[in-house]
C-alpha positions as CSV (number, residue, x, y, z in Angstrom):
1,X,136.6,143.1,74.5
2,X,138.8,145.6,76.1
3,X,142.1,145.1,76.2
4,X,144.9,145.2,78.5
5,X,148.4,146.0,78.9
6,X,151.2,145.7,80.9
7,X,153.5,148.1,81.7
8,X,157.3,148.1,82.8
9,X,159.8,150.8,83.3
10,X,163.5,151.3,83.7
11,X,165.3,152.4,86.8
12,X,166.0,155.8,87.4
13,X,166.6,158.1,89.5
14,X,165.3,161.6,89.8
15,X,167.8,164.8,90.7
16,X,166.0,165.0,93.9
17,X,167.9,162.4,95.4
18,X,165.8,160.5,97.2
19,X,162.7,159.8,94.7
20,X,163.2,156.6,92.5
21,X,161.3,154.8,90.0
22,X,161.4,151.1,90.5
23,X,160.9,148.2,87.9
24,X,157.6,147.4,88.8
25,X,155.1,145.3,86.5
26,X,151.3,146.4,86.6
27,X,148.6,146.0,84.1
28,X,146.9,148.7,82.9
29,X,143.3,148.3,81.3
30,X,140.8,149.7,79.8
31,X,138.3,147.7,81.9
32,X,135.9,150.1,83.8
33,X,137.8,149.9,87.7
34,X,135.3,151.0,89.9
35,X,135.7,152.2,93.5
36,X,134.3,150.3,96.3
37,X,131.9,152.9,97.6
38,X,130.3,153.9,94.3
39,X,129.9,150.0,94.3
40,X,127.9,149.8,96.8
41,X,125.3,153.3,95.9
42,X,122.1,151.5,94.8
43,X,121.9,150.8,91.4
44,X,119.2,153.8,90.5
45,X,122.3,156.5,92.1
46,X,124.8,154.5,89.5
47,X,122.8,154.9,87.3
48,X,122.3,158.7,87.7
49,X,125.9,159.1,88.3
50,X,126.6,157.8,85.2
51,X,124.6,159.9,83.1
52,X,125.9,163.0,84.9
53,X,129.9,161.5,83.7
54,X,128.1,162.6,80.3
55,X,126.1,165.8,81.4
56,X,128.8,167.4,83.1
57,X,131.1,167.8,80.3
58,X,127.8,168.3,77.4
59,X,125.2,170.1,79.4
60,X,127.5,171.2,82.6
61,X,125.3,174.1,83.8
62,X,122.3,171.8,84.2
63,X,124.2,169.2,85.6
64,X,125.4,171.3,88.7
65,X,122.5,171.6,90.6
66,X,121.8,167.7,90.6
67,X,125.5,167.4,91.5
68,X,125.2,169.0,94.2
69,X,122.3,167.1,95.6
70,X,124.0,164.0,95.1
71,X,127.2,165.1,96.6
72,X,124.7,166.6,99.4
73,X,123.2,163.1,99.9
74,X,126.7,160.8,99.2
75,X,129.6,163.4,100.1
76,X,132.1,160.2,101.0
77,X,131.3,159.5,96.9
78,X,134.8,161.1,95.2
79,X,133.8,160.5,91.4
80,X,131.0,162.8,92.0
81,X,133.4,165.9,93.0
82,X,135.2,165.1,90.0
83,X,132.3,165.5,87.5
84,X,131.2,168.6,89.4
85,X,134.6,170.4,89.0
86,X,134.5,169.7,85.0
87,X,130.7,170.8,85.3
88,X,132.5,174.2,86.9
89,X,135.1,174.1,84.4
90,X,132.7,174.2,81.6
91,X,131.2,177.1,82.6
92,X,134.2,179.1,83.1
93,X,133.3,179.4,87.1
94,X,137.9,178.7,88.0
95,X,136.9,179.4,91.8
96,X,134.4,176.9,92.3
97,X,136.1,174.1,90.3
98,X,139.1,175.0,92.4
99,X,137.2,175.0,95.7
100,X,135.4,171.7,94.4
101,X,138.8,169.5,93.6
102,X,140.5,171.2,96.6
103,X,136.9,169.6,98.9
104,X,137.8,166.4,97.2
105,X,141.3,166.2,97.7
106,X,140.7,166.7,101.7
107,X,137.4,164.3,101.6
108,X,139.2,161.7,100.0
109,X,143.3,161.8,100.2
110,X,143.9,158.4,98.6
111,X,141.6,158.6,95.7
112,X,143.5,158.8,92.6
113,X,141.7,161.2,90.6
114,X,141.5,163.1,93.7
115,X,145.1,163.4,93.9
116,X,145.9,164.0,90.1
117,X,142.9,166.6,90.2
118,X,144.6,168.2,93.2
119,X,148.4,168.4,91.6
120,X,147.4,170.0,88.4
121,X,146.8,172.8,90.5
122,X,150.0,172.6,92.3
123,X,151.3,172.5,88.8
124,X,149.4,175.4,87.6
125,X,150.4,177.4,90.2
126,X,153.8,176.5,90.3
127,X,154.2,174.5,93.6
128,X,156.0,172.3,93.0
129,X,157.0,171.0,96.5
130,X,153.2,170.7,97.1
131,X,152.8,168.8,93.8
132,X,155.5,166.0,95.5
133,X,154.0,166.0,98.5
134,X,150.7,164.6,96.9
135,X,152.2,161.7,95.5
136,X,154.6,161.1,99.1
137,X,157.4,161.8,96.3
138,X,156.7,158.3,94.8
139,X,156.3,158.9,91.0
140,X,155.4,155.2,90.4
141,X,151.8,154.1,90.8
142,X,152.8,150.9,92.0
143,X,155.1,152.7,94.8
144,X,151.9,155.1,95.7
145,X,149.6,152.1,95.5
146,X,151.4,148.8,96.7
147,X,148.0,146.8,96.8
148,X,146.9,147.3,93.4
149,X,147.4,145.1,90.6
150,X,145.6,147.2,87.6
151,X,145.2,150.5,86.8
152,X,142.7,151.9,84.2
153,X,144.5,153.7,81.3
154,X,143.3,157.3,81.7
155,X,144.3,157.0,85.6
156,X,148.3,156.0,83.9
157,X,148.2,158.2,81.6
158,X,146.9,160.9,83.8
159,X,149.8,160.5,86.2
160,X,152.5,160.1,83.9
161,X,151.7,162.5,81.5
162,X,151.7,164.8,85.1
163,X,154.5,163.5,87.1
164,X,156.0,164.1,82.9
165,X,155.3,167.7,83.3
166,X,156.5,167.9,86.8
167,X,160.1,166.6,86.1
168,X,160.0,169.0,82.8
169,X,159.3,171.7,84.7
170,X,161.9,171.5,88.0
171,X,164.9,171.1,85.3
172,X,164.9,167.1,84.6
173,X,164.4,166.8,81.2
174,X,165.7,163.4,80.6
175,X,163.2,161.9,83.3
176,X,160.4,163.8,81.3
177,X,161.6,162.3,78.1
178,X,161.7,158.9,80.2
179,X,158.0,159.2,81.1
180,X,156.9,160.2,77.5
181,X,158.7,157.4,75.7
182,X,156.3,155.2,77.7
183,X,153.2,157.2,77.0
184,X,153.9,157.4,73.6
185,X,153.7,153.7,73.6
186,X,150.6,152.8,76.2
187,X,148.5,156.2,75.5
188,X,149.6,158.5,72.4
189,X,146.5,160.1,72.3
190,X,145.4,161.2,75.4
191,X,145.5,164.8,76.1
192,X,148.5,164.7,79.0
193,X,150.7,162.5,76.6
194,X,150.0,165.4,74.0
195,X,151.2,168.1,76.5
196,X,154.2,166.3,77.5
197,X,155.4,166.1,73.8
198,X,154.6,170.0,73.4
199,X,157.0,170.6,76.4
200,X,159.8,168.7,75.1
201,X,159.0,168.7,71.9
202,X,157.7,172.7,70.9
203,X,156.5,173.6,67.4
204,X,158.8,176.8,65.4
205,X,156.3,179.2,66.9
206,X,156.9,177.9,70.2
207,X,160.3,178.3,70.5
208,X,160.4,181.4,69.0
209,X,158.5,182.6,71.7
210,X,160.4,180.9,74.6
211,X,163.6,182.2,73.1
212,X,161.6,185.8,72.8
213,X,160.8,184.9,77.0
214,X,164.3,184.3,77.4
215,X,162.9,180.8,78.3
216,X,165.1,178.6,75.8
């Protein structure tokens, strides 16, 4: 039985002034939570869909092509965009998994994934006003999602471990170490969580090198 967990965290207030994280209570689970319009795809496209969540990241040049077909047939379906970007990831093809994410952040603005997808980039390429924008400068998910109750682990983690960086990165370390503390506890082994403590956190080599960059 999966289990579920429920999350809290401390007031604070970020040096941008305006941005706050409340004390807000939401479970998170490990419980599949499906959106409503792959709910309704007929249960043979589920069942496709699923086996392409699989494909994309062990076989993802023959997953592509079907991909596209379904996205071609269902293109109001966001979870297919996703798998096709890691399918374009794993064959090393950065524009199209770029172009692909960027599609489904425009498609489908309030999808999650969509969004976190979307402000890695933003991260990656150093926007970091952009990266803000995307979450309406609310680095809470129950600020960002006021109807929701739950919210699965890897979507938490993924925006923690993200909004994390982001505070890291535009000079807030405390608010990063903030963030981290309650990965650490919820999801210690999930890749963001694992980047997060590299930032704050940076083996010998490392440092030597950011002190080389002129970076420490």
């Amino acid at each position: 039985m999966a289990k579920t967990k429920r999350n809290r965290k401390r007031r604070s207030r970020s040096q941008t002034g305006s941005d706050r994280i409340r004390v807000i209570d939401y479970e998170i689970t490990t419980e599949p939570i499906l959106d409503a319009r792959y709910r309704r795809l007929p249960r043979p496209v589920q069942d496709a869909v699923e086996r392409l969540h699989y494909e994309s990241q062990t076989q993802p040049r023959k997953a592509i092509p079907e991909l596209l077909e379904w996205i071609e047939q269902y293109p109001r379906i966001p979870v297919l965009y996703n798998y096709l970007s890691v399918a374009y990831a794993g064959t090393r093809q950065e524009d199209k998994m770029r172009a692909t994410v960027e599609e489904n952040y425009r498609r489908n603005p309030d999808y999650l994934f969509a969004r976190l997808n979307y402000a890695e980039l933003c991260l990656a390429d150093g926007d970091y006003q952009k990266f803000a924008q995307v979450f309406d400068h609310k680095f809470d998910l129950k600020l960002l999602y006021p109807s929701r109750k739950r919210f699965h682990i890897s979507e938490f983690a993924s925006f923690a471990g993200l909004v994390g960086i982001y505070f890291f990165e535009t000079g807030d370390r405390e608010l990063a170490a903030t963030y981290y503390g309650v990965l650490k506890q919820i999801a210690p082994g999930y890749p963001l969580t694992k980047r997060l403590r590299r930032k704050l956190h940076p083996g010998p080599l490392r440092r030597l090198w950011l002190r080389l960059a002129g970076r420490s």
